[in-house]
C-alpha positions, 0 to 999 in steps of 0.5 A: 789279137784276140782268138775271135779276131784270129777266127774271123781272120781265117775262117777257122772252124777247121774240120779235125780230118782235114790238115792240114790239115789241116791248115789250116784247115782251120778253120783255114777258101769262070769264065765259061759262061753260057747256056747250053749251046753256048759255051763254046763261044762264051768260054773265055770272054766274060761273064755275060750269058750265065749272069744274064739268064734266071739265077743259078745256085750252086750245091757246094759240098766241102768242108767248112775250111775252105768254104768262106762267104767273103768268097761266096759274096764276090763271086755272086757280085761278078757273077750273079750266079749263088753258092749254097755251102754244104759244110761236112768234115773231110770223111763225111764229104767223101761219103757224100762223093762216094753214096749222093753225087746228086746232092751237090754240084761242085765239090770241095774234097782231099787229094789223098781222098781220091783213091776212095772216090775215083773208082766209084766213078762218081766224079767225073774229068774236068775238062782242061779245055773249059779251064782258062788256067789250066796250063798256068796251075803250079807244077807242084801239082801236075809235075811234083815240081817247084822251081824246076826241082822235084819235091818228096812225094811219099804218100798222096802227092797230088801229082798221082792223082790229078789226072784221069785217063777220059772224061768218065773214067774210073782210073788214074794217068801216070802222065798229063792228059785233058782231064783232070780229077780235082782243080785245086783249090787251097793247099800248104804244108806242115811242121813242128810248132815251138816256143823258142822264148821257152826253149832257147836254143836252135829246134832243126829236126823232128826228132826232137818232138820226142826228146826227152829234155822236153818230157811233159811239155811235148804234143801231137795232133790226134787225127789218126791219118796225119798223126802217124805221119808226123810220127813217121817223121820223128821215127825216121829223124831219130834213125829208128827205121827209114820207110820206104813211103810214109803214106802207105806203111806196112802192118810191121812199119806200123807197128813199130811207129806205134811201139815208139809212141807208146812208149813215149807217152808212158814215159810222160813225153805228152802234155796232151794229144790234140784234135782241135785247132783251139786247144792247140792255140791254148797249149802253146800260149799257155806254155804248158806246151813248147813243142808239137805238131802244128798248124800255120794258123794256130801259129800266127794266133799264138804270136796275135797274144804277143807271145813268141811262137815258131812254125819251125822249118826242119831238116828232113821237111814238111808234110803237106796237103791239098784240096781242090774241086771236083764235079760230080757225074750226072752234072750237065746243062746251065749247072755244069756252065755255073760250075765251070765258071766258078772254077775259072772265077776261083783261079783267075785271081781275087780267092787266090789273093784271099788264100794267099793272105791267110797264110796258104798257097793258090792254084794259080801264083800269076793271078794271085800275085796280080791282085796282091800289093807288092809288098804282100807279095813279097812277104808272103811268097818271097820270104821277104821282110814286111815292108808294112804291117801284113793283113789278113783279109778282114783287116786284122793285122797279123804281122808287124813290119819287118817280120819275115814269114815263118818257112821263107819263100814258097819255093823254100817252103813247098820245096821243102816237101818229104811227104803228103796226107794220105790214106794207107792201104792199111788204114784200118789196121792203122787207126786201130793200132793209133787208139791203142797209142792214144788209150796207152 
């Protein structure tokens, strides 16, 4: 498969700030209707009165992983109602949240961004009310829950963030409330990626990013906040320090997670240190790389050039991210009801379905799962063998039948969560010590 194939498959020009995380970023995404004074009639029947009246076009600010025109167009067929794609990298659209919320109607932004956001109080609660499926989005978000069992939540584990005290405020709730700071929307979770025609024999732990037998033919991914993370991971695997949460570091844990990098890369472990999701794809398939830190996506195109690549499952976990919508403050009238019904659109089923298919994980499993064939289903999220050959969304065919998927099950792979993207309340001290690592 070729490169533009695998692109157009994914939708990857995936923004260097999102992970994964990006994704992959890559670039790898209503029912209440009604004009004002009608939206508590219309809220869950259909998509009449908003469809019927002049046209709406919604200011979709977010980043060009998740902003898909296939999504854009069905929307617009069911409803009649225009999406405008504003597409920024991940820090420039929370620059845009946090200096022009009257620029955009519906925002697209990180969970691990909201703790800049939240307090300027440019986002306001989403209210659950209007949400049809609010009750039916995965406990991954609103318990920390998969399948009943708590997952890692070391750095910005959604559930932290997801709920608002009130409908304007500008602080968190530790527990469940009506109002909601983000609806997700696309989220996953992330390890090492490896060549095993190449390395030929059993990879189970992140230690081994920095194992020396791979020295010159090891990379990792240079986005500062999500490289010192996978970085925390290789430290605590190899038994150097055990961190009390690897999302939020103190200036010594810091420091020591640095020194143990530069240290590497003066030995010549690194190949190269990678930003973008191409250069990531062409280290691996050219076998100068066998081992590094990875998207899913990048994955899969590896294995599009017919050659043997793995998104290697680990013994201490993935780290994760997730991205979901927000509304802005000062939001009202026939934009808001556009808006909500988008929200309940994205969640009833068909986008859940899309995401799903390229390799990431929807809000709502049930309607997803509702617009998927059986064996879709089972290959994607039940970890189960293809039963035929497994297609992206364009058609393009991403695994042969029989192949099981990278990770297994969702409950396998989500389970599997140590920790998530996060900012650190020592962010800038962190990034400088990064580009000393990165110029070393």
């Amino acid at each position: 498969m070729t490169d533009k194939l695998i692109r157009r498959a994914f939708g990857l020009e995936r923004d260097d700030s999102a992970t994964p995380a990006e994704p992959a970023s890559a670039s790898r995404r209503g029912l209440l209707k009604g004009a004002i004074g009608t939206a508590g009639v219309a809220a869950i029947s259909g998509f009449p009165y908003v469809h019927a009246q002049e046209k709406i076009v919604l200011r979709y600010v977010g980043t060009a992983v998740n902003q898909s025109k296939a999504i854009a167009d069905k929307f617009k067929e069911d409803t009649g109602i225009e999406i405008q794609y504003i597409p920024l990298n991940t820090d420039d659209v929370t620059k845009r949240i946090v200096t022009q919320p009257s620029s955009f109607d519906l925002a697209d932004t990180e969970f691990f961004s909201l703790r800049k956001i939240i307090p300027t109080g440019n986002l306001i609660g989403i209210d659950t009310k209007r949400i049809k499926n609010a009750d039916k989005i995965t406990t991954l978000f609103t318990k920390g829950e998969v399948g009943g069992k708590k997952v890692g939540d070391q750095g910005t584990a959604p559930k932290k963030v997801i709920y608002l005290k009130g409908a304007t405020s500008k602080e968190f709730a530790a527990e469940p409330t009506q109002f909601m700071s983000l609806i997700p929307t696309v989220y996953n979770a992330d390890t090492l990626g490896i060549r095993p025609d190449l390395i030929k024999r059993p990879i189970t732990s992140w230690a081994e990013l920095l194992n020396p037998e791979f020295k010159g033919k090891a990379a990792t991914l240079n986005i500062p906040s999500i490289g010192i993370m996978d970085a925390a991971m290789v430290v605590e695997a190899m038994g150097i320090h055990k961190y009390a949460d690897k999302g939020n570091m103190t200036k010594a844990e810091i420091d020591l997670t640095i020194k143990t990098m530069i240290e590497a890369k003066r030995a010549g472990q690194f190949r190269a240190l990678w930003k973008d999701f191409n250069e990531s794809v062409n280290l691996m398939a050219s076998g100068e790389v066998v081992i590094q830190s990875m998207w899913s996506p990048a994955v899969t195109a590896v294995r599009g050039k017919g050659l043997d690549c793995v998104f290697q499952p680990l013994k201490e976990g993935y780290r994760a991210w997730a991205a979901g919508f927000g509304l802005p403050k000062g939001l009202s009238g026939r934009k808001a009801d556009g808006a909500y019904e988008f929200i309940n659109w994205f969640l009833d089923g068909w986008a859940g379905a899309y995401l799903n298919r390229q390799g990431y994980y929807a809000a709502v499993l049930d309607t997803a799962k509702a617009k998927m064939e059986p064996y879709e289903w089972a290959y994607w999220m039940e970890g189960k063998p293809a039963a035929k050959d497994i297609k992206a969304p364009d058609g393009t065919v991403l695994e042969k039948a029989g192949k099981v998927r990278d990770g297994g099950s969702y409950e396998q792979r989500m389970g599997g969560i140590a920790c998530w993207n996060s900012i650190m309340d020592e962010n800038t001290y962190m990034v400088q010590k990064w580009n000393e690592f990165v110029a070393a």
